[in-house]
C-alpha positions in Angstrom: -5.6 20.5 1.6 -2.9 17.8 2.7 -2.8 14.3 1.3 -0.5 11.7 1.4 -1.4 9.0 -1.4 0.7 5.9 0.5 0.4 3.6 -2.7 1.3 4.5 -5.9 3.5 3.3 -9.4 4.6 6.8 -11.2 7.1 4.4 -12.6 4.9 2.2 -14.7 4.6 2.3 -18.5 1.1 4.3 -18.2 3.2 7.4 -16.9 6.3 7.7 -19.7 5.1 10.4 -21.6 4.1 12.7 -18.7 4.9 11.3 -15.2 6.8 14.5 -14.6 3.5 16.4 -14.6 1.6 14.2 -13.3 3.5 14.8 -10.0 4.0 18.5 -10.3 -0.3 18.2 -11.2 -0.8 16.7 -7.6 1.6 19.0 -5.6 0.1 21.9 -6.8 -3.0 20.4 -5.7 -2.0 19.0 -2.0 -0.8 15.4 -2.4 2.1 16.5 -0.2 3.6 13.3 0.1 3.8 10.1 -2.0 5.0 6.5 -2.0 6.1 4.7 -5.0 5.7 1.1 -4.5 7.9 -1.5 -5.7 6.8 -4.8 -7.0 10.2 -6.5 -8.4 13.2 -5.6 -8.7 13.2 -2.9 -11.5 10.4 -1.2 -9.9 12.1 -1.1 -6.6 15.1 0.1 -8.6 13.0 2.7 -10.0 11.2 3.6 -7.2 14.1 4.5 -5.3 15.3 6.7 -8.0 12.4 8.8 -8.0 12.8 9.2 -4.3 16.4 10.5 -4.9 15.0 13.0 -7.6 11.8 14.0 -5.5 12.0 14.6 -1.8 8.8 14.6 -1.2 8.5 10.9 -3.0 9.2 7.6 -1.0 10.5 4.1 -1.8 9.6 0.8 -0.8 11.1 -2.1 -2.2 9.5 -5.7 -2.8 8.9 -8.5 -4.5 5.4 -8.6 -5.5 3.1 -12.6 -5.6 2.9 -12.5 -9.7 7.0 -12.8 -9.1 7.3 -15.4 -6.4 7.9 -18.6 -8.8 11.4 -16.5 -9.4 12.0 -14.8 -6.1 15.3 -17.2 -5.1 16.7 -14.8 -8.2 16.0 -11.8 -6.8 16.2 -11.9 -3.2 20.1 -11.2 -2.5 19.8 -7.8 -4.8 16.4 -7.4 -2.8 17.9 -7.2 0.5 20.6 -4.7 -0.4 17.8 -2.3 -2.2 15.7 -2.5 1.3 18.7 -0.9 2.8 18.3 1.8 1.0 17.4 4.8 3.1 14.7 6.1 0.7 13.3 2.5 1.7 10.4 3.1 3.9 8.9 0.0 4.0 9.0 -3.9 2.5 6.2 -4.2 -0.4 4.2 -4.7 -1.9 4.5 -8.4 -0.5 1.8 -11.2 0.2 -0.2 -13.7 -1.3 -2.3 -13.8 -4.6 -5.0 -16.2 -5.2 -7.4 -14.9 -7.8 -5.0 -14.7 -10.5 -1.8 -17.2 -9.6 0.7 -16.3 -11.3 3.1 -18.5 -9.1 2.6 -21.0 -7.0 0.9 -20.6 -3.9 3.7 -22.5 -2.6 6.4 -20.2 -4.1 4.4 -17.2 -2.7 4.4 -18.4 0.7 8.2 -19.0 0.5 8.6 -15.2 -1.2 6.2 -14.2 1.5 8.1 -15.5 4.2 11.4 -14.3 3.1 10.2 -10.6 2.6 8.4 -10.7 6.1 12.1 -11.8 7.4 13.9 -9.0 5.6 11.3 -6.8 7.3 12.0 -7.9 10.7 15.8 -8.3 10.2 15.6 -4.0 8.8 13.1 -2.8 11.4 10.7 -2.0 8.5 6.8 -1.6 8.2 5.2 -3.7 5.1 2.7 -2.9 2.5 0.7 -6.5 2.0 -0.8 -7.1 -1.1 -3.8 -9.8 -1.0 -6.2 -11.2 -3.2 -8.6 -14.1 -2.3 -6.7 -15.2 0.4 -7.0 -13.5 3.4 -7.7 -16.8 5.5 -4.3 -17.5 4.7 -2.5 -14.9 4.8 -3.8 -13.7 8.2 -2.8 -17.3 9.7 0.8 -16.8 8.2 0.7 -13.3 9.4 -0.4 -14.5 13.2 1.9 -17.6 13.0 5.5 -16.3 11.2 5.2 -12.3 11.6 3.8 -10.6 14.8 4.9 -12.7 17.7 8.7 -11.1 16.0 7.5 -8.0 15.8 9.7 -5.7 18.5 7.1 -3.9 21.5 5.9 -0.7 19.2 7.0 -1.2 16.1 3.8 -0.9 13.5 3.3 -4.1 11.5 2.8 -2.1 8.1 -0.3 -1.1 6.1 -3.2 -4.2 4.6 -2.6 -2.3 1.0 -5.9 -1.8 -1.3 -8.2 -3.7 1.2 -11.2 -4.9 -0.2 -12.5 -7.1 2.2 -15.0 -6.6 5.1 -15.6 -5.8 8.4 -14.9 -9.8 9.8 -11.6 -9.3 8.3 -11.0 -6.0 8.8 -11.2 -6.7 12.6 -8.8 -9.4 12.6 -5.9 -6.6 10.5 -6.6 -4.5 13.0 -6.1 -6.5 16.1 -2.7 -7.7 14.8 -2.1 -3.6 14.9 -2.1 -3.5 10.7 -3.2 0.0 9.4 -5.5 0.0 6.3 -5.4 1.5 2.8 -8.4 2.7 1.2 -8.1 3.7 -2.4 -11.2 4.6 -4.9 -12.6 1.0 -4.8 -14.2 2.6 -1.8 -16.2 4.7 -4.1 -17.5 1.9 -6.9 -21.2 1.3 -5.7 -21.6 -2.3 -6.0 -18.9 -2.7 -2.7 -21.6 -2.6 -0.3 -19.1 -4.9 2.4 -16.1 -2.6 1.7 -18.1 0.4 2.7 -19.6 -0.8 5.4 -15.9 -2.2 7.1 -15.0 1.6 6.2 -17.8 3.1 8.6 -16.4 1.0 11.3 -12.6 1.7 10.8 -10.8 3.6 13.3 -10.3 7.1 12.2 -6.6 6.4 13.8 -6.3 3.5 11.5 -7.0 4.6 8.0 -4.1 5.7 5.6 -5.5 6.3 1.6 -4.0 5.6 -1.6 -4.5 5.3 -5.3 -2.6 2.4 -6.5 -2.2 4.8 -9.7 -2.2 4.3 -12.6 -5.3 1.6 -11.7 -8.4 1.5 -9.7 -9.7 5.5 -10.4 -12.9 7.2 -9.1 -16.2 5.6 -9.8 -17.2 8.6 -12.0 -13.4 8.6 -14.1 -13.3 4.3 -14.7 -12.3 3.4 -17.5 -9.1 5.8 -17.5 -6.2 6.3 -16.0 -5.8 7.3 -12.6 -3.3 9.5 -10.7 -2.2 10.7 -7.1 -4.6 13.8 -7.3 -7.5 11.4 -7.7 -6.5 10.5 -3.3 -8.8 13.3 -2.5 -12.3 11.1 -3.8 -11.0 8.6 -1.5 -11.1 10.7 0.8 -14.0 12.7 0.0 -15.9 9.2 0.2 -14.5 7.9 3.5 -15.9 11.1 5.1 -19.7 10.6 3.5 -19.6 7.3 4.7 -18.2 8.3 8.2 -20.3 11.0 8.3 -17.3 13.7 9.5 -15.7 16.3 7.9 -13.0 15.8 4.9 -10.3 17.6 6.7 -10.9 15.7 9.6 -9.8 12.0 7.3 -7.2 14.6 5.4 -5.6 15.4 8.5 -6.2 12.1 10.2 -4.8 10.0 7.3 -2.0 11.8 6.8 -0.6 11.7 10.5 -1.0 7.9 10.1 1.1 7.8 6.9 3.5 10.0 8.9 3.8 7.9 11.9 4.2 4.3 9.3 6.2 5.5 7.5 8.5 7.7 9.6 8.1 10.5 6.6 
């Protein structure tokens, strides 16, 4: 078995007490590689520590839309933790609607920034989005991928939930796209049917641990090892082999990422 989970917090509170084997619980079991995700500027702090610790553990740095109402605070300390070689990527970034924490106008200015800093670093982005995916493909179309250098990979649509109308449009701006276990809940019917249509070449899978676990575990915590019902579901519903989306997504992770 080889799995990359490409979205998760070890970091967070959830994990104090036994983060440690937590990740020695998904090595043993094949989650080769992991990325800890950053979502201010503690987490990006913390996320590149644990890539310094673990080598098989990867960085990105970010400045998450709950935070955007304070981003002008964070963004000069943001841009030298970007730089950071255990950096792979700018995230999570984008725009939240369902729960607006800021502004939509303050996360379209934190959006903007953080989709410079990409640009200006040569880095992929992990893009958060919630109820707004109108908007943020516009902003995306508009401000991001007419800069975008000949070959370099946009980044990865983090956690999407959306379907197939949508998915389309992620894909033809060249956007990669993270399934995690939402895939597996029953009642999203839209989510599995964009996932039976998305490009083997395409998919990358995550956890977004400690949230968002395996239909049959909800209700509790999840971890990295729990990447392998993801994938286990991706290959019912694409009616091909596990190995085949193990081996598949993991490449793609490889080739975002540069990992």
């Amino acid at each position: 078995m080889v799995l990359i989970d490409t979205h998760v917090h070890l970091n967070f509170p959830d994990f104090r007490e036994d983060m440690e084997a937590v990740i020695s619980r998904a090595k043993d079991f094949g989650v080769i590689k992991m990325i800890n995700v950053g979502t201010d500027l503690q987490t990006s702090r913390e996320s590149i520590r644990l890539a310094e610790r673990f080598g098989f553990i990867y960085a990105t740095a970010g400045i998450h839309p709950h935070f955007a109402d304070k981003f002008s605070e964070f963004a000069d300390e943001l841009g030298v933790l970007a730089k950071n070689p255990q950096v792979v990527a700018v995230g999570e970034i984008g725009l939240d609607y369902f729960r607006n924490l800021s502004t939509h106008q303050a996360q379209i200015e934190a959006f903007k920034s953080q989709l410079d800093l990409a640009l200006s670093l040569s880095k992929p982005i992990v893009l958060h989005c919630r109820d707004a995916y109108t908007e943020m493909l516009g902003m995306l179309e508009e401000y991001y991928i007419p800069r975008l250098p000949d070959g370099q990979i946009p980044g990865v649509i983090h956690s999407f939930a959306a379907g197939s109308s949508h998915l389309q449009k992620f894909l033809k701006q060249g956007f990669y796209v993270g399934i995690n276990n939402l895939v597996t809940y029953p009642k999203n019917l839209s989510l599995q049917d964009a996932v039976k249509i998305l490009p083997l070449d395409r998919i990358v899978l995550e956890t977004d641990c400690p949230y968002l676990p395996p239909q049959h575990l909800k209700g509790e915590r999840c971890e990295p090892i729990y990447v392998a019902d993801v994938a286990r579901k991706v290959a019912e519903l694409k009616g091909m082999s596990v190995k085949q989306v193990e081996d598949a997504s993991a490449d793609n992770a490889r080739t975002i990422f540069k990992i």
